[in-house]
Every structure is written in structure tokens, then in C-alpha cells.
KEROTOR-705312 format. One record per atom (N, C-alpha, C): residue in one letter; x negated, y negated, z. Coordinates in steps of 0.001 Angstrom, whole numbers, plus 500000, padded with zeros to 6 digits. Last residue first. Layout:
BEGIN
AXYZ
...
***
This chain:
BEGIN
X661006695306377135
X661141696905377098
X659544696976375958
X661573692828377579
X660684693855378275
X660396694947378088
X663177692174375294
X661782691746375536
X660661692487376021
X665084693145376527
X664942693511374813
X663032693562374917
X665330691671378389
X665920692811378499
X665011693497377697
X666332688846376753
X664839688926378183
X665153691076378721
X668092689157375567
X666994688703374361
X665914689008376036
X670614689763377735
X670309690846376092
X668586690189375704
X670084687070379047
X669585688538379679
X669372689728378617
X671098685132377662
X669422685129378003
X668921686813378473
X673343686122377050
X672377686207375959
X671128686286376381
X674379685795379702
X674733687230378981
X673687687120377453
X674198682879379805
X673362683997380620
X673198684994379933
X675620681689377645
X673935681912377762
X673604682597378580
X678456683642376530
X677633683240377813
X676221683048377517
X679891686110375246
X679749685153375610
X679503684445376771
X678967688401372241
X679631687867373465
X679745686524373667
X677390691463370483
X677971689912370441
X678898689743371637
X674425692747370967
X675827692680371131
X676618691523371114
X671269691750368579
X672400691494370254
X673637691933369776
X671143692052366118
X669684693077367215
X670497691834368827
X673026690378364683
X672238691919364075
X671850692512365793
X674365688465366643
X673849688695365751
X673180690119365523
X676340685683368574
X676008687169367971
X674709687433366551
X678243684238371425
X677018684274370569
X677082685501369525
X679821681588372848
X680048682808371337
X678511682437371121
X680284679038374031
X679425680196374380
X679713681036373997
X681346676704372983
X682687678212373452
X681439679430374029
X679201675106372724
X680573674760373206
X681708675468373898
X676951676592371330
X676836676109372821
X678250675610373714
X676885679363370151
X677855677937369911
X677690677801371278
X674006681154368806
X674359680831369871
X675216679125369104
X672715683458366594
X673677682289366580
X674003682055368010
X669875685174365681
X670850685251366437
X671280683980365931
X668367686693362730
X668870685496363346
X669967685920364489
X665772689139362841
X667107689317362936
X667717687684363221
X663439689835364710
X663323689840362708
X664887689414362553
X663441690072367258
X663770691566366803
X663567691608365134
X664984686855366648
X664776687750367552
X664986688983366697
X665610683608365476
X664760685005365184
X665021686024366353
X668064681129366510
X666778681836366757
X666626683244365972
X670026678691366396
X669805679774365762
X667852679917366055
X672868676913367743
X671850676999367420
X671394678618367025
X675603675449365448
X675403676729366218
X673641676611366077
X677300674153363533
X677368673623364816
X676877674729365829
X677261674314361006
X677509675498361689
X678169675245363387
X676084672422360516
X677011672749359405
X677729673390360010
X673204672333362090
X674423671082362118
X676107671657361443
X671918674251363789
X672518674037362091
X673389673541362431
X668745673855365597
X670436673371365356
X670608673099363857
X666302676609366192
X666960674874365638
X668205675254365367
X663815677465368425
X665410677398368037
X665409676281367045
X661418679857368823
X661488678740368360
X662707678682368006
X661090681734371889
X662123682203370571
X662193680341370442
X660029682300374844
X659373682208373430
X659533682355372378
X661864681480376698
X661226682916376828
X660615682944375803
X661867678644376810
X661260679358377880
X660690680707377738
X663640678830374272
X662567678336374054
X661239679318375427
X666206679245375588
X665646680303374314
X664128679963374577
X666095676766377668
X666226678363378275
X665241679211377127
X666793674632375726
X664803674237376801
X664812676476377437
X668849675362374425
X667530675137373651
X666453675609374741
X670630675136376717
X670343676267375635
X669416676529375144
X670157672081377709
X670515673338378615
X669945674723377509
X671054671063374759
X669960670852375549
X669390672126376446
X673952672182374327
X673122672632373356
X671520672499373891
X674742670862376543
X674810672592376423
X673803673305375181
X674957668703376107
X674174669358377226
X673872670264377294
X676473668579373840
X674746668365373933
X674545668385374887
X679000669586374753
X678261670353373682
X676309669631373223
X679294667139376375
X679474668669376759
X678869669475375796
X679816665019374432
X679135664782375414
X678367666435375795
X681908666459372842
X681104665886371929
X679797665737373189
X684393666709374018
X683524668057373697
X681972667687373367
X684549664293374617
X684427664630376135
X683623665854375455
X685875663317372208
X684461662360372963
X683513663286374002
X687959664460372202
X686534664408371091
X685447664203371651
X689398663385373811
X689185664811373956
X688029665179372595
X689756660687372873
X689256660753373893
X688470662650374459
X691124661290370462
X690058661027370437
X689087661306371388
X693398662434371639
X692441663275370477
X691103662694370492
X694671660215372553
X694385661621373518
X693000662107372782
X695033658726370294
X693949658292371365
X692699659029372253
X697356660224368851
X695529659550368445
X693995659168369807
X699083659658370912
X698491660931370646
X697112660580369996
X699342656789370860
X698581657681372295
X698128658925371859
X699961656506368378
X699201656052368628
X698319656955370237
X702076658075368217
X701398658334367194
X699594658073367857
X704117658347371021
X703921657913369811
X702554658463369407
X706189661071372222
X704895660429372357
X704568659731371034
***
């Protein structure tokens, strides 16, 4: 395979995470927010980040890896929304 298609591939497979990871990050945000946890995106990190319990969580909207102090670490916004709405109720 030349140089060039491979370049291309890469790119094109850039493009596609790049689309997918702001839906997800969107999707993510409007959910945390719903249950009443103010989020922002660390660009550096590429991970959004909420308070909960006094504690930062990390949510990667791309691989759905989340973790922090006061959650079990995993993966899935569900599996997070449900640890931080769980937590909540109690």
C-alpha cells in the first residue's frame, strides 16, 4: 500500500472519530447536566469532567472510560449515569 492511501485511510479515520466524539461528548454533557452535575471539556485530556460526592469524575466520550475517587471505574454513559443517579438517591 503506498504512503499516500495509507495517509489518506488515517485521515479519513480521523475525521470519522473526530465527528463521533462530539456527539458523544454533546449526548454526555446535555445527560450529566440533566441530573445536576455542571461539566466542562479538558481539551488536553480530551475528557469531560464533573464534581460529584467533592471528588472529579472523568468521562472519554470516545472509548466510554470513565473513573474517579466516589465511582467505580468502567465503561459506558449509562453505567455512569446510573453509579452518579444511584449515589444521588440514596
Amino acid at each position: 500500500m503506498s504512503d499516500d492511501i495509507w495517509n489518506d485511510y488515517h485521515e479519513h479515520c480521523r475525521k470519522i472519530r473526530n465527528g463521533k466524539e462530539k456527539d458523544r461528548l454533546v449526548y454526555a454533557t446535555n445527560r450529566i447536566t440533566e441530573l445536576g452535575y455542571a461539566c466542562k471539556w479538558v481539551e488536553q485530556s480530551k475528557c469531560l469532567q464533573f464534581e460529584f460526592k467533592g471528588s472529579l469524575v472523568r468521562f472519554f466520550p470516545y472509548t466510554g472510560w470513565f473513573s474517579g475517587k466516589t465511582v467505580k471505574d468502567g465503561r459506558g454513559l449509562n453505567n455512569l449515569l446510573k453509579q452518579v443517579n444511584d449515589e444521588t438517591n440514596n
